[in-house]
C-alpha positions in Angstrom: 0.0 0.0 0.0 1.3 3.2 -1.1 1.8 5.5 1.8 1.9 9.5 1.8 4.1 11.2 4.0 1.0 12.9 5.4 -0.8 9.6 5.9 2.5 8.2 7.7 2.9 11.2 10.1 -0.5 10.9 11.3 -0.3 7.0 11.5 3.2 7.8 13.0 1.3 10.0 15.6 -1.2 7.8 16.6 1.6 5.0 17.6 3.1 7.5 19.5 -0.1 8.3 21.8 -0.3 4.5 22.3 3.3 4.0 23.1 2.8 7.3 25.7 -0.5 6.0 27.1 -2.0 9.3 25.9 -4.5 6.9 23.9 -4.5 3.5 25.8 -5.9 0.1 24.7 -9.9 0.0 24.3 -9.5 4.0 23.2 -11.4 5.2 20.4 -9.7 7.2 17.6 -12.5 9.9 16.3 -11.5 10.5 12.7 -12.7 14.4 13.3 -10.9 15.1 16.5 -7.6 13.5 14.5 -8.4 15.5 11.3 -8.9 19.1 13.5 -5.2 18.4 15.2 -3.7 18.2 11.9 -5.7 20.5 10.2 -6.3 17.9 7.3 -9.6 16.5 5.8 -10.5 13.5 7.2 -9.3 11.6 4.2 -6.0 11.0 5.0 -6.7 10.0 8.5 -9.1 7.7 7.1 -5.8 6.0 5.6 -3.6 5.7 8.1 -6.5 4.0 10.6 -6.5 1.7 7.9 -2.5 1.4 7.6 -2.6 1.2 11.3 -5.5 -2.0 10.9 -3.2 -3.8 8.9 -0.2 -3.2 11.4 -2.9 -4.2 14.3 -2.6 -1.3 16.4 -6.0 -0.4 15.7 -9.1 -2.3 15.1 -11.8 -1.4 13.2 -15.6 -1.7 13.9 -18.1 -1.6 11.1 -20.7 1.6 12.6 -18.3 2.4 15.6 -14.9 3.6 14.2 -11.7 2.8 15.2 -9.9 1.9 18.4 -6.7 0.9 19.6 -6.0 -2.7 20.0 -3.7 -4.2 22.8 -0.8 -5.0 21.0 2.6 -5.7 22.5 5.6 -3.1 22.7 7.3 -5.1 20.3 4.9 -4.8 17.5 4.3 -0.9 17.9 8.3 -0.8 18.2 8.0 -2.3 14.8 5.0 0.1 13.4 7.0 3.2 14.2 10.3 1.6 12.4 8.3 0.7 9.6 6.7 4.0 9.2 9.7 6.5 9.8 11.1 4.4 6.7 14.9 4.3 7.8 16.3 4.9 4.1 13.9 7.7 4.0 15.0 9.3 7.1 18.3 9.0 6.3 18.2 10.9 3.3 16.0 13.2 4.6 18.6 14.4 7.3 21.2 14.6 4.4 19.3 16.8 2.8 18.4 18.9 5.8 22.2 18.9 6.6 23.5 20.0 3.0 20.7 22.5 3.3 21.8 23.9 5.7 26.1 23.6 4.6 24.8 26.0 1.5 24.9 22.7 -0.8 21.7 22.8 -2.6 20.4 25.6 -4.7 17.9 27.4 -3.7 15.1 25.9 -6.4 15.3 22.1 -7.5 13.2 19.5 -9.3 12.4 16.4 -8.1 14.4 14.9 -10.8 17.5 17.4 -9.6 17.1 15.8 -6.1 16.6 12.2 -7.6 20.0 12.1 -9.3 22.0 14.2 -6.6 20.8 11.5 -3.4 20.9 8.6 -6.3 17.1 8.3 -5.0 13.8 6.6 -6.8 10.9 8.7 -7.6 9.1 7.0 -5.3 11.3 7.9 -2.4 12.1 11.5 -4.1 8.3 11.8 -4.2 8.1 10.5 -0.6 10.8 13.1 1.0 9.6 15.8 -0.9 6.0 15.0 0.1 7.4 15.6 4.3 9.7 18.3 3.5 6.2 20.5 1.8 4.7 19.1 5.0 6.8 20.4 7.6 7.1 23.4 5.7 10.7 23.7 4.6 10.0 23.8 1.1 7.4 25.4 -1.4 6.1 25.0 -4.7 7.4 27.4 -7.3 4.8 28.7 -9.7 5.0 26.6 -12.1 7.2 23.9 -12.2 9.7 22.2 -9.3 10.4 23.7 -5.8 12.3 26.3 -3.7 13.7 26.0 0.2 11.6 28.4 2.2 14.0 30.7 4.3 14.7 29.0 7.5 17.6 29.6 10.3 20.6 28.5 9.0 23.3 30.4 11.7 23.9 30.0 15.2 23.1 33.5 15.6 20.1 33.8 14.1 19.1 30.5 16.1 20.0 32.4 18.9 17.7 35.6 17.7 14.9 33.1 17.5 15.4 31.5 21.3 15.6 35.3 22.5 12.1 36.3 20.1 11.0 33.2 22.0 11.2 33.9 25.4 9.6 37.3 24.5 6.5 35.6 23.9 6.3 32.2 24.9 6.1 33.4 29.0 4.0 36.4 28.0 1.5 34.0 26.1 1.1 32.2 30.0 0.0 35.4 31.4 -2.8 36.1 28.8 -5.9 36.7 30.7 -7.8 34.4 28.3 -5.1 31.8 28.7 -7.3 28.4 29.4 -6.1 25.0 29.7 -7.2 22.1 27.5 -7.4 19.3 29.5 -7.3 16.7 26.4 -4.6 18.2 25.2 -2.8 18.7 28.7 -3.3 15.2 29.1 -1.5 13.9 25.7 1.3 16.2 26.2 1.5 15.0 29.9 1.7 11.2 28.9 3.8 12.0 25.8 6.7 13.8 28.4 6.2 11.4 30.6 7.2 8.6 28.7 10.1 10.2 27.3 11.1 10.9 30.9 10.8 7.3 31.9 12.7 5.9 28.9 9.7 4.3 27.1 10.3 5.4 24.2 13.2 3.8 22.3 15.5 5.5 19.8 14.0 8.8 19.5 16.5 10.9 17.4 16.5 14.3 16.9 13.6 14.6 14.3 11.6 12.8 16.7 11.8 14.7 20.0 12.3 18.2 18.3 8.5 17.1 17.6 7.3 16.0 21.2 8.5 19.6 22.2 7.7 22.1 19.4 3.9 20.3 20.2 3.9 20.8 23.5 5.0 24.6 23.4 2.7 25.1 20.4 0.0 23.4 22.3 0.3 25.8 25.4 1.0 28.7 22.9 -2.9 28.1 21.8 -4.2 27.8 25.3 -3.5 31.5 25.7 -7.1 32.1 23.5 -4.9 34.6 21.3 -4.2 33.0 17.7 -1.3 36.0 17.4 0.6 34.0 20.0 -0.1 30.5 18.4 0.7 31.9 15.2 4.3 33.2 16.1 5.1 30.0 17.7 4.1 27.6 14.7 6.0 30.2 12.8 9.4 30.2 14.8 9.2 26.7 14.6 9.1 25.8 11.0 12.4 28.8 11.1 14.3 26.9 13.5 13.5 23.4 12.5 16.8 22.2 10.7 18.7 23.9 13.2 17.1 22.3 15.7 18.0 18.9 14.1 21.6 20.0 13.9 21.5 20.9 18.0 20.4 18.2 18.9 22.3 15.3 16.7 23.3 13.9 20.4 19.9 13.5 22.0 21.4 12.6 25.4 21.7 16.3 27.3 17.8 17.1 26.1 16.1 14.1 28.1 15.8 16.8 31.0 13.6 18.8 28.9 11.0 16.5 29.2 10.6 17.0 33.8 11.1 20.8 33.0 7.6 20.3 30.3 6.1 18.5 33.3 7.0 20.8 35.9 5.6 23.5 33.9 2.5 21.8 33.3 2.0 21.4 37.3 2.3 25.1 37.8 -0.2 25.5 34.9 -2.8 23.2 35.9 -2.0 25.0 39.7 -3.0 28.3 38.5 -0.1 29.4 38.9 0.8 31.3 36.2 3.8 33.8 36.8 5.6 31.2 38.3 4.7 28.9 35.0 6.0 31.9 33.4 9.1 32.1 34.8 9.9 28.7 34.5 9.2 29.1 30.7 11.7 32.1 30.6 14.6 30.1 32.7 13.6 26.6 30.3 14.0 28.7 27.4 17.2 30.3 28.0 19.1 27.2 29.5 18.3 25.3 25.9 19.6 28.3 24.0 22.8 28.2 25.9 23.2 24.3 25.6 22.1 24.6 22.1 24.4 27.5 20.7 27.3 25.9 22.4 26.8 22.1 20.3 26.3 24.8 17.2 29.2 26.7 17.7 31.5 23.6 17.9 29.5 22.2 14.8 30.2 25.3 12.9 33.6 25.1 13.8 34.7 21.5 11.9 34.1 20.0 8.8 30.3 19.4 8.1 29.5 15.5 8.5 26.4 13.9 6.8 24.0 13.1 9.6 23.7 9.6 8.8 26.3 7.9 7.3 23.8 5.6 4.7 22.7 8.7 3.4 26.8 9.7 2.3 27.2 6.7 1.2 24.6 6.8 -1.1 25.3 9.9 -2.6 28.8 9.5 -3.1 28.3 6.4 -4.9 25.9 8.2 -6.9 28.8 10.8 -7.7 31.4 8.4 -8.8 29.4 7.1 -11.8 
């Protein structure tokens, strides 16, 4: 079965909230409430229940919808390998590093990126598909595609972390700040069970997205869509670099108690200190991450996964 990259980041999602417990065994998976968190028609949720089926991590009920099986760690182990496609990742974190190294011209085809990475169209089509997703790249007019402007410096990274705490504390304070207990909850089992280890082999990509949702998340709870806005926007802009940061996962696992902590002061009421933990959270990651940048910018670039070098360089000795 042919699988977007849409259809697998949702499916992806959805093994995730099992893994966490945010959506344990017996729970049912409402196509609209999935379709309104991703801000996608309901179509390609409808697909990835149905991937998910096939892996059976779901089961599906004829008049009742979906809901999530019990399967063992093992086999949801095996859903999230299987859908994170490990060539695809690969390749996708080359491109995101030569991206960044000022390799790659600023407009490409598919066919460009298809000989360069020595790629299929099917996986060409595949990466491209999550690079327009996560909102990297752009369709030109036209024909083929352009890299969006993102963050490519450690001190524009650093600009972005400073805008940051600007707004991210002052979006706590916001009078018609209220929380969302669903959501609360997800993001609550999600840190959680990165905290406790439960979650095996999460690489950068992976827990740059646990935490961009969870500030994103509280960034909408503040009832002004200004706020939410900003902090979607920052994130896309600091994306790549974030990947770059945080190559070594290891000093981050901390991040996930200080999410935690901040969601006890929250669900406390007690806002300025929530606040003030979000200013203090925010500027110890900018100073761990701009000190891993600095030392990255400082020797030779290095592909971020060695399959992914190999593959190209083959590709550029024929």
């Amino acid at each position: 079965m042919k699988t977007s990259a849409l259809t697998a980041q949702i499916a992806l999602r959805i093994v995730e909230m099992v893994q966490t417990g945010a959506a344990p065994p017996g729970s049912h998976l409402p196509e609209d409430a999935i379709a309104e968190e991703f801000r996608v028609s309901r179509s390609p949720v409808r697909e990835a229940l149905q991937q998910l089926a096939q892996l059976r991590i779901v089961k599906q009920h004829r008049n009742r919808g979906c809901f999530v099986s019990q399967a063992p760690r093992s086999a949801l182990e095996q859903a999230r390998k299987r859908l994170t496609r490990g060539d695809d990742a690969a390749i996708y974190r080359e491109i995101a590093a030569q991206r960044l190294d000022g390799k790659l011209d600023e407009e490409f085809t598919e066919a460009d990126l298809g000989r360069r990475f020595d790629l299929s169209r099917a996986e060409v089509g595949r990466v491209v598909d999550r690079m327009a997703q996560e909102g990297w790249i752009e369709r030109r007019p036209g024909y083929g595609w352009a890299f969006v402007p993102v963050l490519t410096t450690a001190t524009s990274f650093d600009l972005s972390y400073r805008f940051r705490r600007a707004i991210e504390p002052a979006a706590l304070l916001e009078p018609t700040f209220t929380p969302d207990r669903d959501a609360f909850a997800r993001c609550r089992a999600e840190q959680q069970a990165l905290l406790d280890g439960k979650i095996h082999g999460t690489d950068s990509v992976e827990l740059f997205g646990f935490g961009s949702r969870y500030h994103e998340m509280l960034a909408r709870c503040s009832g002004n869509p200004l706020f939410y806005d900003a902090v979607q926007r920052v994130n896309r802009l600091r994306r790549l670099l974030e990947y770059r940061a945080m190559t070594n996962t290891r000093p981050f696992r901390n991040e996930a108690k200080e999410h935690l902590d901040m969601l006890d002061l929250v669900e406390a009421g007690k806002m300025k200190q929530a606040s003030e933990y979000m200013d203090r959270h925010l500027d110890k990651n900018r100073k761990i991450k701009l000190r891993i940048l600095y030392v990255a910018h400082s020797r030779p670039a290095k592909p971020l996964e060695q399959k992914a070098s190999t593959r190209t360089e083959g590709r550029m000795a024929k």
